[in-house]
LOMIPA-801186 format. One record per atom (N, C-alpha, C, O): residue in one letter; x negated, y, z. Coordinates in steps of 0.2 Angstrom, whole numbers, plus 5000, padded with zeros to 4 digits. Layout:
// LOMIPA-801186
AXYZ ...
***
This chain:
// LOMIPA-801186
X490950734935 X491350674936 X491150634942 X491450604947 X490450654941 X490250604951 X490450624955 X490750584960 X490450704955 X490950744962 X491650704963 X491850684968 X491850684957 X492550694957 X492650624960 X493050614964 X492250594957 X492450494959 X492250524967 X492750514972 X491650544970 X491450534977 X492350564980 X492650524984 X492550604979 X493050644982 X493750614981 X494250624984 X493550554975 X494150534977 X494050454982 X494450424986 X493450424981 X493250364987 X493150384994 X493150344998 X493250464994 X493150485001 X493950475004 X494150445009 X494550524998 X495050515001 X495450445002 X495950425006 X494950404997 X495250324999 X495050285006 X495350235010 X494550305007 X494050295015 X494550325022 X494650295027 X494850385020 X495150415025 X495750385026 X496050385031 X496050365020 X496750325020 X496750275024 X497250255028 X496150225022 X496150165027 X495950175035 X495850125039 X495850225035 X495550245040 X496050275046 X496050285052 X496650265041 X497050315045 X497650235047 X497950235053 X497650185040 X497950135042 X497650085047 X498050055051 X497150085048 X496850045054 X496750085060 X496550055064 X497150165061 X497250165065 X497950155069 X498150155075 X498350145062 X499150125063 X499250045067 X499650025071 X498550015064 X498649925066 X498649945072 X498749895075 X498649985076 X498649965085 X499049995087 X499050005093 X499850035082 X500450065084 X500650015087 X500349955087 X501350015091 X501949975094 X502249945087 X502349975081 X502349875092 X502649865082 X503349875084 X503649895089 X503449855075 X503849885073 X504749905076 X504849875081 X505149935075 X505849935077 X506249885073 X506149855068 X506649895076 X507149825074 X507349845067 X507249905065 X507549805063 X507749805055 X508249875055 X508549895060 X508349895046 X508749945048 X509449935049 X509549885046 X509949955050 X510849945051 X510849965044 X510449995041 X511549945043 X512049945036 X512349885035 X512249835039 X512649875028 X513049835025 X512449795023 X511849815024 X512749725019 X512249705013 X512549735006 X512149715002 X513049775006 X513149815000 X512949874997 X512449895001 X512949914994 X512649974994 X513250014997 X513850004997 X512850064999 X513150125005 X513550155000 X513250144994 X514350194999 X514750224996 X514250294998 X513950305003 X514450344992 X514150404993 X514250444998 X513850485000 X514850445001 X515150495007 X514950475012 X515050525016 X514650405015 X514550365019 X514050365024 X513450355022 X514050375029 X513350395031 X512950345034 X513250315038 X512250335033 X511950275033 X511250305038 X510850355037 X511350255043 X510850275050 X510250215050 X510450155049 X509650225050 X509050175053 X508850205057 X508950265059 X508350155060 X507750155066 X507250145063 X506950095063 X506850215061 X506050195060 X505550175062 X505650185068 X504950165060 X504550125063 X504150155069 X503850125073 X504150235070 X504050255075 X504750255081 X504650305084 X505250225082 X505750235085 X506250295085 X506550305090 X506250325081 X506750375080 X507150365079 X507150315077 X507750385078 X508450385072 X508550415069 X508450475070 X508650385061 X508550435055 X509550425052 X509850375050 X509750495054 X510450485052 X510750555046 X510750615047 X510850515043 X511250565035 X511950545034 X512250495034 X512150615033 X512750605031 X513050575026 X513650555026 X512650555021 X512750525014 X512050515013 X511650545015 X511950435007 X511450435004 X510850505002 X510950544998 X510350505005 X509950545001 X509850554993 X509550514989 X510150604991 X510050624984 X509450674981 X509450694976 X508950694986 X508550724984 X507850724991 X507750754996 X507450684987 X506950654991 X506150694988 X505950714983 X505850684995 X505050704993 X504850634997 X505050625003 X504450614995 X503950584995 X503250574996 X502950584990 X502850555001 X502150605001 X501650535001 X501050555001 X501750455000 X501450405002 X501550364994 X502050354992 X500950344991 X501050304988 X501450274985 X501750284980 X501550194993 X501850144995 X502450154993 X502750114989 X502650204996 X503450224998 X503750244992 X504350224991 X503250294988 X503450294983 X503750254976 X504250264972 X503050194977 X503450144972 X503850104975 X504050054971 X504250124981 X504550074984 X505450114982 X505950084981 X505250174982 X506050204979 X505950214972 X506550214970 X505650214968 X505650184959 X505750114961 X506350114962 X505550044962 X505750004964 X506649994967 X506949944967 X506750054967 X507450044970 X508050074965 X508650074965 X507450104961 X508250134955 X508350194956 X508650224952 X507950234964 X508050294963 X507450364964 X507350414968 X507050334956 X506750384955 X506950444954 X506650484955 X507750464951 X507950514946 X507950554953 X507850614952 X508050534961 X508150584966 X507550614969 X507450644974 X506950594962 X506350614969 X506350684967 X506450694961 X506150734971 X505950804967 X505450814971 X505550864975 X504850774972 X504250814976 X503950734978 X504150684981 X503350754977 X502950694976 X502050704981 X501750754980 X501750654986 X501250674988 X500650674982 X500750634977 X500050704982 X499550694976 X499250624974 X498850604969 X499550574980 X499250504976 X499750454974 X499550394972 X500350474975 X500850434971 X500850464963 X500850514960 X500650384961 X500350374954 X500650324951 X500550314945 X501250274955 X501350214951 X502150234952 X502250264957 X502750224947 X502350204941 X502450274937 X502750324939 X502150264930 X502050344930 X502250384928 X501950444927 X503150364927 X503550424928 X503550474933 X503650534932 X503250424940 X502950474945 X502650544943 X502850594945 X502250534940 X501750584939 X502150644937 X501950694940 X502750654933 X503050714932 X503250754938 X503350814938 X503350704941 X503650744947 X503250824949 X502750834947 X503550864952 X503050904956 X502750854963 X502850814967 X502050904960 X501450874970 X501450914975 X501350974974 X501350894979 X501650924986 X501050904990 X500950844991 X500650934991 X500050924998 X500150885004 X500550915008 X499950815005 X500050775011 X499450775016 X499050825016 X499650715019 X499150715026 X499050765029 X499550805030 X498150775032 X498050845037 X497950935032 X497750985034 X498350915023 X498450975020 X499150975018 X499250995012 X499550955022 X500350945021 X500551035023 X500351075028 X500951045017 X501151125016 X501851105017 X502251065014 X501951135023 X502851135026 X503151175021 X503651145018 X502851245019 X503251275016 X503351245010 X503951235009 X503051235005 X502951184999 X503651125000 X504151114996 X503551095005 X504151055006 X504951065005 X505351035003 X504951125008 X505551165013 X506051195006 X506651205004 X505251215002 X505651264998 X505951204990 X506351214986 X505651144990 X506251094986 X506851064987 X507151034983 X506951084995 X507851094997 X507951014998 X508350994994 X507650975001 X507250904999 X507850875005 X507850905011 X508350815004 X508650815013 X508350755015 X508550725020 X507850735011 X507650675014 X506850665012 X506650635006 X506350675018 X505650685018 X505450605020 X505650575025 X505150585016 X504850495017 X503850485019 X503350505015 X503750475023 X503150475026 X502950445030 X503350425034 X502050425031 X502050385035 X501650385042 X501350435042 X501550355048 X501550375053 X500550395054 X500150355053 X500450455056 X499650475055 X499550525049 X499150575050 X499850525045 X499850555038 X500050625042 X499650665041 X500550655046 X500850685049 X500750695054 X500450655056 X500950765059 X501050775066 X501850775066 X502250775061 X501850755076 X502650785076 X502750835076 X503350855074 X502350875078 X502350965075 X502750985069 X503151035068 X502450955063 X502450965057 X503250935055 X503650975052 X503450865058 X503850845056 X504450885059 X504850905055 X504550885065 X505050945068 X505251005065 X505851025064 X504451045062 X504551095058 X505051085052 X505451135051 X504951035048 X505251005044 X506150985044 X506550985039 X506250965051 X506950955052 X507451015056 X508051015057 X506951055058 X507251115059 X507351155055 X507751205057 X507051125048 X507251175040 X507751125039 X508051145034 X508051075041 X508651045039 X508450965033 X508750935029 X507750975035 X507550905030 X507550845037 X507350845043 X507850795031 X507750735038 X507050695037 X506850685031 X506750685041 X506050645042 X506150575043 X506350555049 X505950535037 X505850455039 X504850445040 X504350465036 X504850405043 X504250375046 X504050305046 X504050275051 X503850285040 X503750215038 X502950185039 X502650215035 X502650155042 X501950115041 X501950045043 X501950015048 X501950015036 X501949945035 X501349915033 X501249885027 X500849915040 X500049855040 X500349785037 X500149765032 X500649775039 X500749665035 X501549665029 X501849705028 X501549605028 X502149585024 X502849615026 X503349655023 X502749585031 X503349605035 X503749645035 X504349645033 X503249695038 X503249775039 X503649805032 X504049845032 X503149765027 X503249795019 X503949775019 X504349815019 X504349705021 X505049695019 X505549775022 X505949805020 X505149775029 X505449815033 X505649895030 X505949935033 X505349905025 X505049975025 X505649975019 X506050025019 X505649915013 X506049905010 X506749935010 X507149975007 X506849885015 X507549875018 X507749935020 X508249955017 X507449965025 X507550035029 X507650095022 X508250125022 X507350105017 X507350145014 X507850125009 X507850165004 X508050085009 X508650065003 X509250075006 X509750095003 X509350065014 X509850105017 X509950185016 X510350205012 X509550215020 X509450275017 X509650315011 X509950375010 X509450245006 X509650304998 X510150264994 X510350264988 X510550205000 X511150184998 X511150144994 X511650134990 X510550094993 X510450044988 X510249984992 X509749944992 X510849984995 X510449905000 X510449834996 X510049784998 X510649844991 X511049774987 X510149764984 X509749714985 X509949814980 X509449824976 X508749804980 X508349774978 X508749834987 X508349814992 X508149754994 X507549734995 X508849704996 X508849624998 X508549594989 X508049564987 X508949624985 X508549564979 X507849584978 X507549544975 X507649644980 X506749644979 X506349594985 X505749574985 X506749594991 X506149574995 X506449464995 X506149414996 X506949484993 X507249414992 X506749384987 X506549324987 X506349434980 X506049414974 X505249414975 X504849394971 X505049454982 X504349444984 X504249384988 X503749354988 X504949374992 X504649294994 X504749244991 X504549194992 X505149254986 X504849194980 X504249194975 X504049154971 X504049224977 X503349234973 X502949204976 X502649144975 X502849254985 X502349214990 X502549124988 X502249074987 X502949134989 X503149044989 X502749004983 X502648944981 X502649054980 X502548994975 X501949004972 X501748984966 X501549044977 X500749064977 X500549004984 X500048974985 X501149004986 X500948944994 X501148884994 X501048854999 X501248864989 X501548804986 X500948744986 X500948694989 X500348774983 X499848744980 X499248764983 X498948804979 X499048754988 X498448774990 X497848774986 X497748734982 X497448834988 X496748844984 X496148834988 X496148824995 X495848824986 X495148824991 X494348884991 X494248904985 X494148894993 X493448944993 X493549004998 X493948995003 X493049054997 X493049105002 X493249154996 X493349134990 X493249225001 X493649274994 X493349345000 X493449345006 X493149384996 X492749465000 X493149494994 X493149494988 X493649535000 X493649584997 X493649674997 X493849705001 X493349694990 X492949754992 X493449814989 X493649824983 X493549864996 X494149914994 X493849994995 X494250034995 X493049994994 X492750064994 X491950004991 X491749954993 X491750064985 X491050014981 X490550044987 X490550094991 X489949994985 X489250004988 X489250064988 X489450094994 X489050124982 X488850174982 X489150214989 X488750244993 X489850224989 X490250264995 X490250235000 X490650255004 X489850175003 X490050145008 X490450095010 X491050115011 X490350025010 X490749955010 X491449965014 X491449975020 X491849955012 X492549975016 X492949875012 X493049845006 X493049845020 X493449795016 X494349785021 X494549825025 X494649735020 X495249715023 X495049655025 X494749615022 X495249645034 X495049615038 X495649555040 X495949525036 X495749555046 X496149515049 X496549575050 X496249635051 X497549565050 X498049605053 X498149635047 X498549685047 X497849625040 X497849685032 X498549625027 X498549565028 X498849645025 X499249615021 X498749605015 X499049575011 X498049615013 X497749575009 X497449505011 X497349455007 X497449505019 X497149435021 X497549385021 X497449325020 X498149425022 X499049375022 X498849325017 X498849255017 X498749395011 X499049345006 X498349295005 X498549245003 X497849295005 X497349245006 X497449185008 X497349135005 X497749185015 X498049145018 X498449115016 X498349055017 X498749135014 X499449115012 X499249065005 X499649015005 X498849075000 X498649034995 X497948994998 X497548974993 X497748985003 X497248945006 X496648955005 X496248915007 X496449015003 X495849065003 X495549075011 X495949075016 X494649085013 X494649095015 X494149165017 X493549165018 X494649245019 X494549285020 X493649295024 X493649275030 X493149305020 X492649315025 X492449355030 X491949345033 X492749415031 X493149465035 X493549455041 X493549495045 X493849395039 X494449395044 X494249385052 X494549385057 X493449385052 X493349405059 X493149475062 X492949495067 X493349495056 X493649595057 X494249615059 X494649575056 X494549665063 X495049695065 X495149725060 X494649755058 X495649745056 X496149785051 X495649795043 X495549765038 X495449865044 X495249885037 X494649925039 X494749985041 X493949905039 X493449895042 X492849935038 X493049955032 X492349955039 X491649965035 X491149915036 X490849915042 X490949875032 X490549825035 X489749855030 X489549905026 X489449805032 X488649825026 X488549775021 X488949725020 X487949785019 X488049755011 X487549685014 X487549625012 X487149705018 X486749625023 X487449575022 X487349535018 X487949595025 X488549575029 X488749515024 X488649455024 X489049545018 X489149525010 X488849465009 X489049405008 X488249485009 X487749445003 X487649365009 X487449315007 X487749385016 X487549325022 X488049295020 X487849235020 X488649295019 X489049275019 X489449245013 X489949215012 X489049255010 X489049215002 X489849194999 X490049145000 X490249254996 X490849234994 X490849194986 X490449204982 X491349154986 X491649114981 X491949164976 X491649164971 X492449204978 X492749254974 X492649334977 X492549354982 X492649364970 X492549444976 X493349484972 X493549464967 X493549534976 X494249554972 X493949644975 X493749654980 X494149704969 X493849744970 X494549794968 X494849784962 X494749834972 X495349884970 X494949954966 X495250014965 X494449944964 X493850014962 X494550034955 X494949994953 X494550084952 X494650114948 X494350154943 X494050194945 X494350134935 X493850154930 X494250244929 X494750264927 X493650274930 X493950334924 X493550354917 X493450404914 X493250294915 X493150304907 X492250324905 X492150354900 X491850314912 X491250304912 X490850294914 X490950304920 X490250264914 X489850204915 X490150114916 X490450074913 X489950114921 X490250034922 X490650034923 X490850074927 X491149954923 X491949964926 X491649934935 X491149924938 X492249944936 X492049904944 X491649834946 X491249824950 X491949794941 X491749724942 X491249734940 X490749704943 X491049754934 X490349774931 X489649794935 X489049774933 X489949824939 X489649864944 X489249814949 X488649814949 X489649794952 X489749744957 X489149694955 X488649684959 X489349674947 X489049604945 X488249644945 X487749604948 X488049704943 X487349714942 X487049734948 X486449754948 X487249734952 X486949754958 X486349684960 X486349624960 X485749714962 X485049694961 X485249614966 X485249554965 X485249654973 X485349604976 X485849554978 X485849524983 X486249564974 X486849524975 X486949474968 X487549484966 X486449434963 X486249404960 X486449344962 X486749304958 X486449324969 X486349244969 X486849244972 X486949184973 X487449304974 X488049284979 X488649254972 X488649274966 X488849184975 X489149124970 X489549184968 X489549184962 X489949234970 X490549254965 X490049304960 X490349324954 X489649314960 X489249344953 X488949294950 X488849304944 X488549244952 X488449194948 X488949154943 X488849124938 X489649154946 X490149114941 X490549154939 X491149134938 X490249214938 X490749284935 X491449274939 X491949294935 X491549264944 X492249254950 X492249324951 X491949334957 X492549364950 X492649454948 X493149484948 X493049524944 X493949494951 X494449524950 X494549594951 X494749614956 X494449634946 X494649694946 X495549714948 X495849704943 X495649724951 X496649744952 X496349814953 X495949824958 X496549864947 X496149934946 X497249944946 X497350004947 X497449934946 X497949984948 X498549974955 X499149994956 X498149944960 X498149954969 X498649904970 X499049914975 X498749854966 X499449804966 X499349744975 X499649704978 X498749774976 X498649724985 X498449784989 X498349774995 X498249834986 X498049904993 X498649924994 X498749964998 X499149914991 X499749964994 X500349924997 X500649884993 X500649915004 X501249885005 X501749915001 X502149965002 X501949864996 X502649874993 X502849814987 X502649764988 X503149834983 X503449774981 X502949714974 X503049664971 X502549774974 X501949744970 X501449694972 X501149664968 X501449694979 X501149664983 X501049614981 X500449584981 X501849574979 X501749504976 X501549504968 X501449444966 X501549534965 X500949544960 X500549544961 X500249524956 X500149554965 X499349574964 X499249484969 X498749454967 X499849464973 X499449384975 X499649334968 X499249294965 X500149344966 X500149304957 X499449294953 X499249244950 X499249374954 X498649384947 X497849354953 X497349324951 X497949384958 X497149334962 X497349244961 X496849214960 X497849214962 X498249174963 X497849124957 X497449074957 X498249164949 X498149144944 X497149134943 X496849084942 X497049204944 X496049204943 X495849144948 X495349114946 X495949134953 X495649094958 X495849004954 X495348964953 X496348994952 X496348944948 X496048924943 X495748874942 X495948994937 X495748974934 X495048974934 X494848954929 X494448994940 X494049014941 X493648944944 X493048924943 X494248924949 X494048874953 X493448804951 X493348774945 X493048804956 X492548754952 X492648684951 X492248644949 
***
């Protein structure tokens, strides 16, 4: 079981690793073209993704693989799970996903694996992939979209872009129309304190979200303040670091699989971190199923439920 958790904190280390290498991409390409309606089937629907490309189909994609989380909840979110036929190994939410077949992503992306689901529409993000790889891909006749959404923003963008795509534009503007009513009403009522938070546990090495992270946004955004945010993106800091800096709230994305301590639990017993005020006033939020590590439409969940805990918590 230890192998197994280390191996999976390792692949969460590299994810972030690859996201902070995204934050120093060119931003983003302009919004995607289409209607405010949904795309008729026959219709062919063109964007600009986030590495500047042109992503053009003759008709909505009806048969997708998927190799990113984010992405993934982002087309369940859009009503068109029933086209995914191929999924990467850590799209997990939500968990009709799981059915899906898995498809090896990142630097063990199996072209052939791909090719052979007859897939016309490949969804991924920029790093995860070569242009190599991707070429190969479209020279098999699969189309390549390229989405990486560091901030909010980005997350509406990625939204938006892929609801053209799978011809669900209408369904797209009402999801991101319903995350900014959420923010809004997390920003409504400002909060006060500092907030750390920890997105790899001590044992694996301190990994947090810094300044340019859609976890700092949303801090911000309800009047928290990030003790990190004099970090560049998504960072490995030490546990000196932490403890000097004495957080109000700590919010931990760790994941239980059904032995020994939960994460918060974790956290709270650690020898030397007794006197930092978020374990002194049990100020502890576990979000164990990645509602703030993922850009997508849960995002505004996961500031609801820190939102909710910082209030209730509040001195």
């Amino acid at each position: 079981m230890k192998r197994k958790l280390l191996s999976i904190a390792l692949a969460a280390v590299m994810t972030l690793a690859l996201v902070l290498a995204a934050c120093a991409a060119p931003a983003p390409a302009p919004a995607p073209q289409g209607s405010g309606s949904d795309t008729e089937a026959s219709k062919s629907v063109s964007v600009v993704d986030m590495t500047g490309r042109t992503v053009t189909l003759d008709k909505p994609a009806e048969k997708i693989v998927v190799l990113t989380a984010s992405s993934c909840e982002i087309v369940y979110a859009l009503g068109a799970g029933d086209k995914v036929v191929g999924r990467g190994e850590y799209c997990d939410w939500p968990s009709e996903a799981l059915a899906k077949p898995t498809v090896q992503s990142g630097t063990n992306t199996n072209i052939e694996q791909i090719i052979a689901l007859e897939a016309d529409l490949l969804i991924l993000t920029t790093m995860a992939q070569s242009p190599e790889q991707a070429k190969q891909l479209e020279n098999a006749g699969v189309k390549v979209f390229t989405t990486d959404a560091v901030d909010i923003k980005g997350t509406y963008e990625s939204i938006e872009q892929i609801g053209v795509l799978l011809g669900k534009e209408t369904q797209a503007s009402t999801i991101v129309n319903q995350m900014k009513s959420s923010f809004a009403a997390v920003s409504a009522q400002k909060l006060s304190g500092t907030v750390y938070f920890e997105v790899s546990p001590l044992e694996y090495g301190l990994w947090t979200a810094g300044n340019d992270t859609f976890m700092n946004e949303v801090a911000e955004m309800m009047g928290l303040e990030n003790i990190f945010a004099d970090v560049s993106g998504w960072a490995q800091i030490s546990e000196e670091q932490v403890l000097e800096r004495n957080p109000d709230y700590i919010v931990t994305i760790g994941m239980y699989y059904g032995e020994g301590l939960k994460p918060d639990e974790e956290i709270a017993s650690r020898e030397r971190w007794q006197d930092v005020s978020a374990v002194k006033n049990g100020a502890i939020l576990n979000l164990a199923n990645s509602e703030l590590s993922r850009p997508g439409p849960r995002l505004a969940d996961g500031a609801q439920e820190l939102y909710s805990f910082v209030s209730t918590h509040a001195k």
